[in-house]
DRENNU-579388 format. One record per residue: residue number from 1; residue in one letter; z, y, x of N, C-alpha, C, O, CB in turn. Coordinates in nm, 2 decimals. Glycine has a CB too. Example, Ala and Ser with C-alpha at 12.3 -4.5 7.8 and 13.67 -1.06 7.14 Angstrom:
<recs>
    i  aa    n_c3    n_c2    n_c1   ca_c3   ca_c2   ca_c1    c_c3    c_c2    c_c1    o_c3    o_c2    o_c1   cb_c3   cb_c2   cb_c1
    1   A    0.78   -0.57    1.32    0.78   -0.45    1.23    0.78   -0.33    1.32    0.85   -0.33    1.42    0.90   -0.45    1.13
    2   S    0.71   -0.22    1.28    0.71   -0.11    1.37    0.79    0.00    1.29    0.80    0.11    1.34    0.57   -0.06    1.41
</recs>
This chain:
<recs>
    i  aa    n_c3    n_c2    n_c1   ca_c3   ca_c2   ca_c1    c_c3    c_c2    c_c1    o_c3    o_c2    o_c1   cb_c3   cb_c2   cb_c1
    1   X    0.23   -0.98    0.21    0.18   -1.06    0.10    0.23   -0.99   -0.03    0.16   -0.99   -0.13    0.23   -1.20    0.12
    2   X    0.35   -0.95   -0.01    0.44   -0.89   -0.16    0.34   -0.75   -0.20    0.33   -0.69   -0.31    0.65   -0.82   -0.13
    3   X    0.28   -0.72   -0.09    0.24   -0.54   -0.17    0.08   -0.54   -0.15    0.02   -0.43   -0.14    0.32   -0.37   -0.05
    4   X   -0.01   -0.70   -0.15   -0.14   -0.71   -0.13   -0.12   -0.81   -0.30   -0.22   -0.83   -0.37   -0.20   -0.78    0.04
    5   X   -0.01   -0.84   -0.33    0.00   -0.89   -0.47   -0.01   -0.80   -0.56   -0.09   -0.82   -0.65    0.10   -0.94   -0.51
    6   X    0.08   -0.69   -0.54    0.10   -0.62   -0.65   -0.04   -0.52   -0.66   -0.09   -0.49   -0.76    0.24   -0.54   -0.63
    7   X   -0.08   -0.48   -0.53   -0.22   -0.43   -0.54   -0.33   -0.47   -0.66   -0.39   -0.40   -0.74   -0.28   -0.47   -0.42
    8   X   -0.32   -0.61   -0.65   -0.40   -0.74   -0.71   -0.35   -0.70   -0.83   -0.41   -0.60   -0.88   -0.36   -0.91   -0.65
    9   X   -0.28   -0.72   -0.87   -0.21   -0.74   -0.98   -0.26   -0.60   -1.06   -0.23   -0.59   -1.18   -0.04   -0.77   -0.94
   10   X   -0.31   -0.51   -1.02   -0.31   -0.35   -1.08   -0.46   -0.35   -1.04   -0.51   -0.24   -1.04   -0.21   -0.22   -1.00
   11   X   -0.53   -0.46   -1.01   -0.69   -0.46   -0.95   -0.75   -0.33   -0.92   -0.83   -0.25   -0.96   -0.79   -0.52   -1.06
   12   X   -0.65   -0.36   -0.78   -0.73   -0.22   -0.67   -0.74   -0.34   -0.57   -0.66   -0.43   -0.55   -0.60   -0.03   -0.59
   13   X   -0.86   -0.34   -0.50   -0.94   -0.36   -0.37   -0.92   -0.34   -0.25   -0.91   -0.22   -0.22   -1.04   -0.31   -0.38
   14   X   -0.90   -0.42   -0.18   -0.85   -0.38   -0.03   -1.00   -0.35    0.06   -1.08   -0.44    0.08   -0.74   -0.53    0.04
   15   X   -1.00   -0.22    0.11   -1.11   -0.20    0.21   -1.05   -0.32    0.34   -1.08   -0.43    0.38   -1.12   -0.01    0.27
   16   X   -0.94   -0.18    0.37   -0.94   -0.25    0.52   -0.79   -0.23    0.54   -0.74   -0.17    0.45   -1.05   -0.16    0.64
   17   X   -0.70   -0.27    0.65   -0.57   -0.27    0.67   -0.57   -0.28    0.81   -0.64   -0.36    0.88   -0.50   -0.36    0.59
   18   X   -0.46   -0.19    0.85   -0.43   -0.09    1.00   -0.23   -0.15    1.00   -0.14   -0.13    0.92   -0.47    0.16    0.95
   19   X   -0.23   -0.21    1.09   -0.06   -0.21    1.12   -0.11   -0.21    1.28   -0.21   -0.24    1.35    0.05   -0.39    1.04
   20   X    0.04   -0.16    1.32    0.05   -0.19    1.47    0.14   -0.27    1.48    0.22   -0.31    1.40    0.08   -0.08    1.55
   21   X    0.13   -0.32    1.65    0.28   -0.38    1.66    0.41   -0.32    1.66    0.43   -0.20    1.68    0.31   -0.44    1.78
   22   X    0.50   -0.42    1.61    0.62   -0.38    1.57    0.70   -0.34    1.70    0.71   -0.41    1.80    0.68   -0.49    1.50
   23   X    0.78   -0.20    1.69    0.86   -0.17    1.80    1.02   -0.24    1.73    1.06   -0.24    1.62    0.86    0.01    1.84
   24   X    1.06   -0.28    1.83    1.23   -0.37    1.78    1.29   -0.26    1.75    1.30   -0.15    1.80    1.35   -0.46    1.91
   25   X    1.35   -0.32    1.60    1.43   -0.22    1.51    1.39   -0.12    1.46    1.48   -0.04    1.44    1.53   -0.16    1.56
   26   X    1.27   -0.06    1.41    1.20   -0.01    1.36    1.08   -0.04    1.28    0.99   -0.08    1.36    1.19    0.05    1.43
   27   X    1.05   -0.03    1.15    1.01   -0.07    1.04    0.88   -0.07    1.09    0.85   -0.02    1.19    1.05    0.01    0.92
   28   X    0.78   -0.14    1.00    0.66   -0.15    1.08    0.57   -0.05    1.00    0.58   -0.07    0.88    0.59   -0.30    1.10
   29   X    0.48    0.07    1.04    0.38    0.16    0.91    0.26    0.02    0.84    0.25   -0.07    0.92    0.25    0.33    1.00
   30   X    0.21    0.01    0.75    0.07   -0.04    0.71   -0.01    0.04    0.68    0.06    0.14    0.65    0.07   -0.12    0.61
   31   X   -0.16    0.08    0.66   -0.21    0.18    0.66   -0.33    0.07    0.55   -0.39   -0.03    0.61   -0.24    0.27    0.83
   32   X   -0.34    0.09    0.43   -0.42    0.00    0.34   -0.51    0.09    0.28   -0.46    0.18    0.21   -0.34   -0.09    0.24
   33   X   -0.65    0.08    0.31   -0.74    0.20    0.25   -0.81    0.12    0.14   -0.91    0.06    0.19   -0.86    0.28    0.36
   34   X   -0.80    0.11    0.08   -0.88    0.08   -0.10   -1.02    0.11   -0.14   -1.08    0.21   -0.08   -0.81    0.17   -0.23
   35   X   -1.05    0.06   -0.20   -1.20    0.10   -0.26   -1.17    0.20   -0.39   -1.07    0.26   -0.42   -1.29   -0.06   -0.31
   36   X   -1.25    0.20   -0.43   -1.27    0.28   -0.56   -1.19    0.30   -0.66   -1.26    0.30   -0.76   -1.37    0.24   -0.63
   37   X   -1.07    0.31   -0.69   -0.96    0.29   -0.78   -0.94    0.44   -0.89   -0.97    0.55   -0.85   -0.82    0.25   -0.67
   38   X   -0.88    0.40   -1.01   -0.82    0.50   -1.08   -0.71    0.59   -1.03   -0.65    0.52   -0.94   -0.78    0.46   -1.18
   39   X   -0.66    0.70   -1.04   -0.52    0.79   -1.04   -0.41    0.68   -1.12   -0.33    0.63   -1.04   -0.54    0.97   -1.16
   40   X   -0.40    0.64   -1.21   -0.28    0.60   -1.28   -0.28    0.47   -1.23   -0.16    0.43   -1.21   -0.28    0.59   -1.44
   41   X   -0.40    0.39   -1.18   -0.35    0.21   -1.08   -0.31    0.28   -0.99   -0.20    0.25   -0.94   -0.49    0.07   -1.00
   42   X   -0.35    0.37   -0.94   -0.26    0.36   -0.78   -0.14    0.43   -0.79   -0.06    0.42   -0.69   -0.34    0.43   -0.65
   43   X   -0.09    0.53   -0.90    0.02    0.58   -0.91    0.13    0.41   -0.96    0.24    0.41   -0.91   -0.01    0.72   -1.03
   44   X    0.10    0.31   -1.04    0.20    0.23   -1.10    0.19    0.14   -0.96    0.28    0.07   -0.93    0.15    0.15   -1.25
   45   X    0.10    0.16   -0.90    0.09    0.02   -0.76    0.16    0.00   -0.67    0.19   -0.11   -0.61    0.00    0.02   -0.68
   46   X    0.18    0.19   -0.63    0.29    0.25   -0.56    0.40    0.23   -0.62    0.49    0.16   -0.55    0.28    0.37   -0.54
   47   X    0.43    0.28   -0.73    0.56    0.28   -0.78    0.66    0.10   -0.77    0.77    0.07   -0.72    0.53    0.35   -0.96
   48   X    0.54    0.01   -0.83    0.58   -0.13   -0.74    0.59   -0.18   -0.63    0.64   -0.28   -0.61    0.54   -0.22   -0.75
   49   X    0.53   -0.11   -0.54    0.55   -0.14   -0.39    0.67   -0.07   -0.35    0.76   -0.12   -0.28    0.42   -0.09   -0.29
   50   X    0.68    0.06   -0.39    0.83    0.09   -0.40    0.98    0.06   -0.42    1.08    0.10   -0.37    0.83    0.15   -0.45
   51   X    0.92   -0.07   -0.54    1.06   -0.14   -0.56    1.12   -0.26   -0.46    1.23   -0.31   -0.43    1.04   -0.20   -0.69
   52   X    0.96   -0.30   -0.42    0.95   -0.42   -0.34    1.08   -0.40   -0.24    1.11   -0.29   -0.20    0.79   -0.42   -0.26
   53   X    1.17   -0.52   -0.21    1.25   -0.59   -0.10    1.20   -0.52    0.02    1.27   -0.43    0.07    1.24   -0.75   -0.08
   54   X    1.07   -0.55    0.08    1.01   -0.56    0.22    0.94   -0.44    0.25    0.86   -0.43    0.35    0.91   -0.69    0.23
   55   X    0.95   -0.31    0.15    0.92   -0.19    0.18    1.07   -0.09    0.23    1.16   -0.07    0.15    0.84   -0.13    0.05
   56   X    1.06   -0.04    0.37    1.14    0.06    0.37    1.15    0.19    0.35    1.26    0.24    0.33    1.17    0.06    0.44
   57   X    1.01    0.27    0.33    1.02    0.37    0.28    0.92    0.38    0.17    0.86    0.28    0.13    1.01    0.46    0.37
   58   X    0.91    0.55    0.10    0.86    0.53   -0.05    0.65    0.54    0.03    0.61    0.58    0.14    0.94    0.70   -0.21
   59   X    0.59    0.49   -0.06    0.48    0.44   -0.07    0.40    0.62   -0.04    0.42    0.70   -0.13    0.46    0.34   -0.23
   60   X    0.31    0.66    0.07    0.26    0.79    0.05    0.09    0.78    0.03    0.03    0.73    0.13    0.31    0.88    0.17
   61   X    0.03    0.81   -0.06   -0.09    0.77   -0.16   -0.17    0.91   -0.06   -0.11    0.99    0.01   -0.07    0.80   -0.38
   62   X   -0.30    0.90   -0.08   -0.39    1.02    0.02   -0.54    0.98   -0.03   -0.61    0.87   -0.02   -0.37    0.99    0.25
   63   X   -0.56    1.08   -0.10   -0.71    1.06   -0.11   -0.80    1.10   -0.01   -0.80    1.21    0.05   -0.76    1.13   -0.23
   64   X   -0.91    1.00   -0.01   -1.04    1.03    0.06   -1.17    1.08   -0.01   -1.23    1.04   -0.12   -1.07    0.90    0.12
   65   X   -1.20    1.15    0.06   -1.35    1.19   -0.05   -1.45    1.18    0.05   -1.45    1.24    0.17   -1.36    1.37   -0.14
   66   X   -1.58    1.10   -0.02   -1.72    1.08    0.03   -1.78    1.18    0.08   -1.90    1.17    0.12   -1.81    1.04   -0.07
</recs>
C-alpha cells in the first residue's frame, strides 16, 4: 500500500504487479510494471520508495521498449 501511494502521489500508473509467495525470513521481490511515465517521476518515485519503512532493498528501475 506505502509504495502504490507514493507511485500515486508522482502520477505513474500501475500496469500490472508480480509478487511471489513469501519464503520465511526472506524479504518478499514486487515486480510493478507502469504505463507510460517520465525519467524524473520515476527517478523521485524510487527515491521515496527507497525511504519507505517496508522496503528492504534500494528500488531497481528497467526500461521497456515497444
Amino acid at each position: 500500500a506505502q509504495i502504490t501511494r507514493v507511485l500515486g502521489e508522482h502520477e505513474i500508473s500501475i500496469a500490472s504487479v508480480l509478487q511471489h509467495e513469501a519464503r520465511e525470513g526472506e524479504p518478499i521481490p514486487l515486480v510493478v510494471m507502469t504505463h507510460k511515465t517520465t525519467e524524473g517521476a520515476a527517478a523521485k518515485a524510487c527515491a521515496a520508495i527507497e525511504r519507505l519503512e517496508c522496503a528492504r532493498s534500494k528500488p531497481i528501475r528497467m526500461w521497456v521498449r515497444d
